[in-house]
Backbone bond lengths (Angstrom), bond angles and torsions (degrees), N, CA, C in turn:
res aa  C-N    CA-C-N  psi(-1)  N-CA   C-N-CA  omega(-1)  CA-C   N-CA-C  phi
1 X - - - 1.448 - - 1.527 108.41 -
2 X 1.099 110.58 160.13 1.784 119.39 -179.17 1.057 108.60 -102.29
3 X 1.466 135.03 151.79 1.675 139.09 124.69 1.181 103.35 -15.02
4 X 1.718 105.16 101.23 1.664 85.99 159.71 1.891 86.44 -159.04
5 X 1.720 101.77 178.62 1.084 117.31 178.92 1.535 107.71 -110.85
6 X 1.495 121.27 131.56 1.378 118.00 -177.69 1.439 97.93 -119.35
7 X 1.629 110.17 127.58 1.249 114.98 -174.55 1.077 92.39 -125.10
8 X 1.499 92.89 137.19 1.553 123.73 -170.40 1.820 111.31 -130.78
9 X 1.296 123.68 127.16 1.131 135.89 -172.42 1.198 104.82 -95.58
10 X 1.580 134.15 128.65 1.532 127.11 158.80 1.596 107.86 -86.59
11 X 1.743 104.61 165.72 0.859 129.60 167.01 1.728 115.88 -36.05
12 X 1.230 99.05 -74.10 1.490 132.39 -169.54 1.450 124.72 -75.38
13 X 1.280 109.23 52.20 1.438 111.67 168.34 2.188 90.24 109.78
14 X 1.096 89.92 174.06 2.034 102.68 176.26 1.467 119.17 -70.29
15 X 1.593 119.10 72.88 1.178 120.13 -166.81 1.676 95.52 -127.83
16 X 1.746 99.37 115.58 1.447 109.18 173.12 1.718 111.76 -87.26
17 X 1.320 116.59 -169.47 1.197 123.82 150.38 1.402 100.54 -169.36
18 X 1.583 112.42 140.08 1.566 132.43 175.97 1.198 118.28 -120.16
19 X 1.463 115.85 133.40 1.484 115.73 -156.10 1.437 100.46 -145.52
20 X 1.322 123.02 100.27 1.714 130.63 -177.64 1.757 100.45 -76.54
21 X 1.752 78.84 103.76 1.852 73.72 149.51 1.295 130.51 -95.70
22 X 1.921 99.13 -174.08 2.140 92.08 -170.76 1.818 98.75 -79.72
23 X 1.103 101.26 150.84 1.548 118.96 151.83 1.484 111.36 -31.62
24 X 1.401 141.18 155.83 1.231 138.06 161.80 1.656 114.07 -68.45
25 X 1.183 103.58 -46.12 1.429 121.05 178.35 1.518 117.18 -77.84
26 X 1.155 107.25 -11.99 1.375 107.51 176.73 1.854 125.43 95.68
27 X 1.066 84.74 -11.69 1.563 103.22 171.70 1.530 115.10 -52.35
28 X 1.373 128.51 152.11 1.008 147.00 156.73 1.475 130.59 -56.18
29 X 1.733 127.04 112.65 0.787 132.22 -173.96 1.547 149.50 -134.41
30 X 1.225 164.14 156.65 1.395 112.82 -163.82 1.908 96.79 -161.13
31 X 1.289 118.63 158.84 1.482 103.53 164.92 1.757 99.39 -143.54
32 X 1.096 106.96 162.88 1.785 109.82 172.73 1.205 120.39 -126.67
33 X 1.977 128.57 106.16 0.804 121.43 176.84 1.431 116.37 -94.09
34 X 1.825 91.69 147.44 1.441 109.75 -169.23 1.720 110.26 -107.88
35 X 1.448 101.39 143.05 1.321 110.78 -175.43 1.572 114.77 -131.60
36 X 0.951 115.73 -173.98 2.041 121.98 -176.15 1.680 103.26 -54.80
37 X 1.710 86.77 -41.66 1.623 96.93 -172.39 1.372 111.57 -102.21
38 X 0.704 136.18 5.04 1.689 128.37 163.07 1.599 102.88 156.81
39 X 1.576 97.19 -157.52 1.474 109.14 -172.84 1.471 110.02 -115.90
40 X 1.046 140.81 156.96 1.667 164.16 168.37 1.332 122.96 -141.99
41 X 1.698 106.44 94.09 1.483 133.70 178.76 1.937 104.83 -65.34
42 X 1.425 102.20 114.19 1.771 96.34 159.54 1.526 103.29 -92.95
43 X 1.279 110.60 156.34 1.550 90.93 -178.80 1.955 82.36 -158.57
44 X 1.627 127.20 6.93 1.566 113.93 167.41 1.559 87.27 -116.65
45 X 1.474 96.95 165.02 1.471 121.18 157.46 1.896 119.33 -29.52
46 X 0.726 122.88 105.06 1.744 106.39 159.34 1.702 97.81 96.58
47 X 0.959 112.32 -17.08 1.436 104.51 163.99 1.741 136.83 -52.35
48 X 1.008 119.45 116.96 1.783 121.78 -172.28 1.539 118.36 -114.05
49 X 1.243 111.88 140.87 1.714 127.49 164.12 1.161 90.92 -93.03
50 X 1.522 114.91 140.34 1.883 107.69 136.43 1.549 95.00 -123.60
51 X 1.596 112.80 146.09 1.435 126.70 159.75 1.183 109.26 -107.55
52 X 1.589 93.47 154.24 1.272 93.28 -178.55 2.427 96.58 -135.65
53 X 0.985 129.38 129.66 1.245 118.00 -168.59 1.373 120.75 49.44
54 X 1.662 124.29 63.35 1.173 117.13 -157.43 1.424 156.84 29.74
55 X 1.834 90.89 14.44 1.550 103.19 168.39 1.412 127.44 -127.16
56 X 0.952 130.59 162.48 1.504 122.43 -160.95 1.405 112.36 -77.97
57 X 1.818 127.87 115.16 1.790 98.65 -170.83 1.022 105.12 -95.26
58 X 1.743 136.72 -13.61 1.366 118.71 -163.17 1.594 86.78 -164.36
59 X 1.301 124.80 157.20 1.145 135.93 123.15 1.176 128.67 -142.15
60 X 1.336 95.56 161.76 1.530 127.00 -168.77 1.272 145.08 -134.86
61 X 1.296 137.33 173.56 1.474 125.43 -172.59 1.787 95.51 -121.66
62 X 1.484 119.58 105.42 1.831 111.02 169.57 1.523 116.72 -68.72
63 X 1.070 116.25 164.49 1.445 107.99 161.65 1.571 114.89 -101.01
64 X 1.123 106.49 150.17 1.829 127.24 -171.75 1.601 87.05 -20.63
65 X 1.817 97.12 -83.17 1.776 96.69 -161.82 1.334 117.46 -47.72
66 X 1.240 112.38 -29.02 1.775 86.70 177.14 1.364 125.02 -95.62
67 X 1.566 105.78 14.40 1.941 106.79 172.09 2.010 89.69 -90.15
68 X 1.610 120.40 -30.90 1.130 110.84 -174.69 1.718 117.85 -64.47
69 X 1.421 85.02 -40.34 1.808 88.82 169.44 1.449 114.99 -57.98
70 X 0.891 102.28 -97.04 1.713 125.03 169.23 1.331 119.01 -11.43
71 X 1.672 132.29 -60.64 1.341 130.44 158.39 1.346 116.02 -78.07
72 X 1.274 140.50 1.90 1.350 129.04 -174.59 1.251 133.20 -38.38
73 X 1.496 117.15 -31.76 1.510 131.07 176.29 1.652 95.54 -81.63
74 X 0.969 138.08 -52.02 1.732 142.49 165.28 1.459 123.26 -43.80
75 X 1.444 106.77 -39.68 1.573 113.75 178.78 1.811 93.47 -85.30
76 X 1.163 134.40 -53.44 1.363 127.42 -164.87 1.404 121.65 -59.69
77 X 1.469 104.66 -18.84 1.312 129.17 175.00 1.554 128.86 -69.79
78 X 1.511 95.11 -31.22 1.837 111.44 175.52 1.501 95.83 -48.16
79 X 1.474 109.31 154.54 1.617 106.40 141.70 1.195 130.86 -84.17
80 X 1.283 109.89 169.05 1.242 111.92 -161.51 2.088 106.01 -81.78
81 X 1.577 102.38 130.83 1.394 102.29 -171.30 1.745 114.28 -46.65
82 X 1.426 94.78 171.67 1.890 102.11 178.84 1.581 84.13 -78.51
83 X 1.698 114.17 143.75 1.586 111.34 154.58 1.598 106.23 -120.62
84 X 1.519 100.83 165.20 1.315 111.15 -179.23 1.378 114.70 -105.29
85 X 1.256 145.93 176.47 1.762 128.56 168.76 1.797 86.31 -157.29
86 X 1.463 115.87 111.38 1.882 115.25 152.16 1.516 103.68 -78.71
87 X 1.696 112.00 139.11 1.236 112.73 162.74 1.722 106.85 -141.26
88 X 1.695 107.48 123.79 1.337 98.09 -175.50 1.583 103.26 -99.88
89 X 1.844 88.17 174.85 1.433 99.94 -156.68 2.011 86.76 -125.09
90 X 1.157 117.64 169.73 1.142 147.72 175.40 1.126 107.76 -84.19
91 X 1.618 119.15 142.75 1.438 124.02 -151.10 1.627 113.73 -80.13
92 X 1.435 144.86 120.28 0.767 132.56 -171.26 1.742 124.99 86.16
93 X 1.628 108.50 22.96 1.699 101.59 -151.61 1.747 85.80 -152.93
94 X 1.713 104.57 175.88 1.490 105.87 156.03 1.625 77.94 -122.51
95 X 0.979 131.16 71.43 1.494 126.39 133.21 1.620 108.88 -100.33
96 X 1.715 83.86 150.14 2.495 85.55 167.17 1.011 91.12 -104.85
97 X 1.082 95.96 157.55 1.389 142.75 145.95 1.718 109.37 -26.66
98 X 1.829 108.28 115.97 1.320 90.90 175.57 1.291 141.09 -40.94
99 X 1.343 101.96 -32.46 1.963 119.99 174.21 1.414 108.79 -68.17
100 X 1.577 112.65 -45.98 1.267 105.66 -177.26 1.882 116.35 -73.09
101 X 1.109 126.67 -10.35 1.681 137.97 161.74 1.389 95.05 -66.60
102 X 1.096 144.09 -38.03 1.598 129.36 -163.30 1.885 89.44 -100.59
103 X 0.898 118.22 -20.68 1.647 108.88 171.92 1.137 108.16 -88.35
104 X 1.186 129.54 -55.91 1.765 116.64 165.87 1.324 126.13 -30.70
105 X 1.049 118.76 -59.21 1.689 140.41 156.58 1.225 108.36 -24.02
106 X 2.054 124.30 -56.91 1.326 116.80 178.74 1.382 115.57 -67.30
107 X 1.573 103.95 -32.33 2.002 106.83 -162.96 1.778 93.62 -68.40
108 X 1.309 116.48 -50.62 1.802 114.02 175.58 1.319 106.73 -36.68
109 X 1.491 121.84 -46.69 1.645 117.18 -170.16 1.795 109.65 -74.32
110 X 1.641 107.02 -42.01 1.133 99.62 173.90 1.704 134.41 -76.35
111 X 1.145 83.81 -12.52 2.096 101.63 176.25 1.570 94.26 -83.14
112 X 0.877 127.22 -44.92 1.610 113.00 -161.76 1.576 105.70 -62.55
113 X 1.571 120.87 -13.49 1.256 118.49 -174.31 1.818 84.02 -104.28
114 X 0.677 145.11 31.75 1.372 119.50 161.43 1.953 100.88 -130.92
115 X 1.503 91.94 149.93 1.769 94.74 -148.62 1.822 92.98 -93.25
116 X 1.150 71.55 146.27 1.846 100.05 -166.73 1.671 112.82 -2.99
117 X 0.929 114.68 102.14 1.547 121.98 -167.64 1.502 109.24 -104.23
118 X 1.182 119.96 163.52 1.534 119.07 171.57 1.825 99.55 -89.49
119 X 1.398 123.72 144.41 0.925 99.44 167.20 1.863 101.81 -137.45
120 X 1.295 104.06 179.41 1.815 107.48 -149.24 1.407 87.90 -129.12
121 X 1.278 140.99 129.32 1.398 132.30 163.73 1.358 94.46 -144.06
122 X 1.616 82.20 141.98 1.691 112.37 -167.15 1.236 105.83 -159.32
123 X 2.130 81.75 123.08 1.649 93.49 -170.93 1.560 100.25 -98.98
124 X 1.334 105.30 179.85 1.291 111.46 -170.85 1.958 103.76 -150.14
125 X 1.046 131.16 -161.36 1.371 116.17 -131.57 2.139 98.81 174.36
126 X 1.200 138.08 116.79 1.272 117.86 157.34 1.356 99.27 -82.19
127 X 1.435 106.40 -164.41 1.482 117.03 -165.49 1.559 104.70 -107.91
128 X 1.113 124.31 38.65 1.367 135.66 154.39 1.261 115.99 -38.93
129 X 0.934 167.92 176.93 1.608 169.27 104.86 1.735 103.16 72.30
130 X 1.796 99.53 -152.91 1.544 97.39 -162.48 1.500 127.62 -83.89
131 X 1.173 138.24 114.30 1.537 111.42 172.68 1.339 123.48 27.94
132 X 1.597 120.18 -83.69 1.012 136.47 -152.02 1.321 123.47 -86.96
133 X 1.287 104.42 -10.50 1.807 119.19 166.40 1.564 102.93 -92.98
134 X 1.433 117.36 -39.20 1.460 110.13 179.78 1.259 110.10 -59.88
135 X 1.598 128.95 -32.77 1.582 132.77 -167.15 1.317 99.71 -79.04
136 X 1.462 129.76 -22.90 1.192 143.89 -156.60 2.024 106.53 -87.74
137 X 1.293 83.86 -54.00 1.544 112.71 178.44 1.857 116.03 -60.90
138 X 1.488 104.26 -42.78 1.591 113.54 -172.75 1.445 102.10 -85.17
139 X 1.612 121.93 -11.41 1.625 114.52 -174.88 1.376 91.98 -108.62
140 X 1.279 127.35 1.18 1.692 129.85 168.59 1.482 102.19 -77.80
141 X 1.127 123.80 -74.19 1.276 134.96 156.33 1.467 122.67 -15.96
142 X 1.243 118.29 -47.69 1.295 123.25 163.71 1.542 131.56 -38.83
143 X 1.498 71.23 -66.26 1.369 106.51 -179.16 1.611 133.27 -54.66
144 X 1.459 109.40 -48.45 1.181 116.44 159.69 1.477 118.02 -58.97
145 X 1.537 127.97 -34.04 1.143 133.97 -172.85 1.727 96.78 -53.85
146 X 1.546 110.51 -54.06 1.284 135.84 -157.80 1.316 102.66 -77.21
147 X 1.696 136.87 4.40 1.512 159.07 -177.64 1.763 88.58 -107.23
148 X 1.126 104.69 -68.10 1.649 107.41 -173.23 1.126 107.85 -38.37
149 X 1.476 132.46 -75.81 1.338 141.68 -170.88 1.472 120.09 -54.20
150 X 1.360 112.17 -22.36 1.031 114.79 -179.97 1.702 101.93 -84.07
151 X 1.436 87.55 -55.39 1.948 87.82 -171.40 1.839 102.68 -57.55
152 X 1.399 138.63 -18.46 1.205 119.00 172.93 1.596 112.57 -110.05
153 X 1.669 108.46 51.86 1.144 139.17 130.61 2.377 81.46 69.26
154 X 0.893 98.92 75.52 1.792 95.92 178.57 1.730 90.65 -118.53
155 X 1.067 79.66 117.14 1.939 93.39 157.05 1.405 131.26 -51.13
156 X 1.264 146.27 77.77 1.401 153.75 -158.29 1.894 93.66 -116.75
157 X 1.240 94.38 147.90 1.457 118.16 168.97 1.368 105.26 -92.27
158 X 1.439 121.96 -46.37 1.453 135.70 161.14 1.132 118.17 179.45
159 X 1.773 117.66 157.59 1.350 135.98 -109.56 2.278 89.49 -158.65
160 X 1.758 87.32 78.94 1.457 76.03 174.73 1.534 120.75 -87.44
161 X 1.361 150.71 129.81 1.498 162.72 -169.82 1.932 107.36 -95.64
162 X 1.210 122.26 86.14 1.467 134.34 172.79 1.774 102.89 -95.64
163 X 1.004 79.68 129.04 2.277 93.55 152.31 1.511 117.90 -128.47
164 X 1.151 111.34 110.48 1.403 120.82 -179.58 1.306 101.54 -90.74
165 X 1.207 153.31 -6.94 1.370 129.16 173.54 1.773 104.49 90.63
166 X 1.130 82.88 -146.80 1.808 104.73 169.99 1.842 128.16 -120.76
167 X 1.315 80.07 12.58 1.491 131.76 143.10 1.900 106.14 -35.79
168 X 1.234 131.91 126.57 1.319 137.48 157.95 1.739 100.26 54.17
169 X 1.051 115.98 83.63 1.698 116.14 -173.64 1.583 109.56 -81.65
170 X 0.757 146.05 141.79 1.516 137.54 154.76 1.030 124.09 -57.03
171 X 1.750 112.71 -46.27 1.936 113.45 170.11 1.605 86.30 -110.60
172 X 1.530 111.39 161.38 1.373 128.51 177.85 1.150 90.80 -89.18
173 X 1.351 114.23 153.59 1.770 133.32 -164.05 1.872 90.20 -151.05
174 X 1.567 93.44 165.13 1.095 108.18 163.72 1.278 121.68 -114.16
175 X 1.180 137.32 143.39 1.567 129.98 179.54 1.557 131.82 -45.13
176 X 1.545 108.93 101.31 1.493 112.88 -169.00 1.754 118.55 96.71
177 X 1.107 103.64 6.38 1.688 115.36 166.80 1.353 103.72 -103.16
178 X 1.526 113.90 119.18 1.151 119.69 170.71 1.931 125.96 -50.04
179 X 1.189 135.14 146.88 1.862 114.57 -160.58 1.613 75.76 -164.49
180 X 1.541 117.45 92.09 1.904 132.79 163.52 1.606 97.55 -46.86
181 X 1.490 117.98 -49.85 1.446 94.73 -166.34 1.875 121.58 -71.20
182 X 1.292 105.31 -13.76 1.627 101.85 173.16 1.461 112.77 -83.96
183 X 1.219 123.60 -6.01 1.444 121.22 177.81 2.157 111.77 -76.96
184 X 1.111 116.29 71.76 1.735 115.05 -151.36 1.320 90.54 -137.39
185 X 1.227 98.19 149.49 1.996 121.37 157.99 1.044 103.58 -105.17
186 X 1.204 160.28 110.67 1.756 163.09 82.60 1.657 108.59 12.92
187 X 1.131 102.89 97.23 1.716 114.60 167.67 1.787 102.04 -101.52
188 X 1.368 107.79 97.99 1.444 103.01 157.90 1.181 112.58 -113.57
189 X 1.270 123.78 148.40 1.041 144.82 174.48 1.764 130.87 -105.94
190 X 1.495 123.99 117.83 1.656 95.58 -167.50 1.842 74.89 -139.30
């Protein structure tokens, strides 16, 4: 679930209620609702305002199951978040990484449930050899990623293919030291 505010209208006159959920990731998050009479910061998980005539009548903290009950038609309704997927490759190659073949494998299972997305893949490259083989190498990389998804039939709206080279590193390297974690395809998804 996301940080978010769910506003809810009553029946009976102008009565909201705001209810911060957790981050997916777990991160820290917060919103402040404002009223005639002042402000009221949520800033934990599951925490709620309700107003009632532009003033705050109660707050409170729900528990999980009953925001899952209770909003269920509201939460099912969100879209589905942007995801990201790292997959490394083997030094010098567009092969992955044995680990990274069994993670590809999961992101295919988990993308196929998310509805037609744009997706962005961007390869990347350490600074092994020349410029122009690394630029060569990170849009190979891409690319095959962008063969995979296609060949296990994933629904995309569209499917952009980048090679950055050795270009934007993830760990800082020095020139001609091999660095496994910049050798990656970046599958985001939004």
């Amino acid at each position: 679930m996301a940080a978010l505010a769910v506003l809810l209208a009553g029946c009976a006159g102008p009565r909201e209620r705001f209810l911060l959920l957790p981050q997916p990731d777990g991160s820290a998050s917060s919103i402040v609702v404002k009223t005639a009479t002042g402000e009221t910061a949520l800033a934990t998980p599951y925490a709620s305002v309700e107003t009632a005539g532009g003033k705050v009548d109660k707050t409170l903290t729900v528990a999980p199951a009953d925001v899952e009950k209770r909003y269920a038609d509201v939460l099912g309704s969100l879209p589905a978040r942007p995801r990201s997927y790292d997959l490394l490759f083997e030094l010098g190659t567009d092969r992955l990484t044995p680990a990274s073949q069994d993670a590809l494998k999961k992101a295919i299972a988990e993308i196929k449930d998310f509805p037609a997305g744009e997706f962005v893949l961007t390869g990347h490259a350490d600074n092994i050899g020349s410029e122009t083989n690394n630029d060569a190498l990170s849009l190979r990389r891409a690319r095959l990623i962008e063969r995979e998804l296609r060949r296990a039939d994933v629904k995309a709206l569209s499917i952009e293919v980048i090679g950055k080279g050795a270009r934007d590193p993830r760990v800082p390297q020095k020139r001609g030291v091999a660095e496994p974690r910049n050798r990656f395809v970046e599958i985001k998804i939004r």
